[in-house]
C-alpha positions as CSV (number, residue, x, y, z in Angstrom):
1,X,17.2,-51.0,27.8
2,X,19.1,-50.3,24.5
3,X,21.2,-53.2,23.0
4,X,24.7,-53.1,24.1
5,X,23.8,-50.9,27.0
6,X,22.4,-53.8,29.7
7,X,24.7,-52.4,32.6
8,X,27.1,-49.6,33.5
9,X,30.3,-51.6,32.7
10,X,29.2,-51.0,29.0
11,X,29.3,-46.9,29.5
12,X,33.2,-46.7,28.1
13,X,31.9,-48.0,24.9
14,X,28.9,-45.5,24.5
15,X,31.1,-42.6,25.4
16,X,33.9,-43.8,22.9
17,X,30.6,-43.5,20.2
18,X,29.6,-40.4,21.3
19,X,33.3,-39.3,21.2
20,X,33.4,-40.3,17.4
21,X,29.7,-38.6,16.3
22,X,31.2,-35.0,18.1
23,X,30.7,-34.9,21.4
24,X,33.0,-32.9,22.9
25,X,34.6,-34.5,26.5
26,X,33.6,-31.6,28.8
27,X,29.5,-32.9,27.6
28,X,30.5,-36.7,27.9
29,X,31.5,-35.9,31.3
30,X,28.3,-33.9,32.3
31,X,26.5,-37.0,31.3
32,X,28.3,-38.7,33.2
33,X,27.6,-37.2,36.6
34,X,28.9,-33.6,36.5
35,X,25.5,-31.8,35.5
36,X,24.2,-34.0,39.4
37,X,27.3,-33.2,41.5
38,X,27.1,-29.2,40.7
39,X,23.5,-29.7,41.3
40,X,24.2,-31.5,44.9
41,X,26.7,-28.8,45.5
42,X,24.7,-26.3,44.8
43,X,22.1,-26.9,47.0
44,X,24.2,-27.8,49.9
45,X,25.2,-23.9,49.9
């Protein structure tokens, strides 16, 4: 596990980082989860 990234209540402070090296929002949210609910949706069809 990185430093500074032991647990999920540290995730607003790696997105805020990748917010301030370019990361545009609509990437920070398929990290989040997006990219694996279009995936689960998709397959559901």
């Amino acid at each position: 596990t990185p430093a500074g990234l032991e647990d999920v209540s540290k995730y607003p402070e790696l997105f805020a980082e990748l917010l301030a090296r370019g990361w545009s929002e609509e990437d920070i949210q398929k990290l989040a989860g997006l990219n694996l609910i279009r995936v689960f949706k998709s397959v559901e069809q």
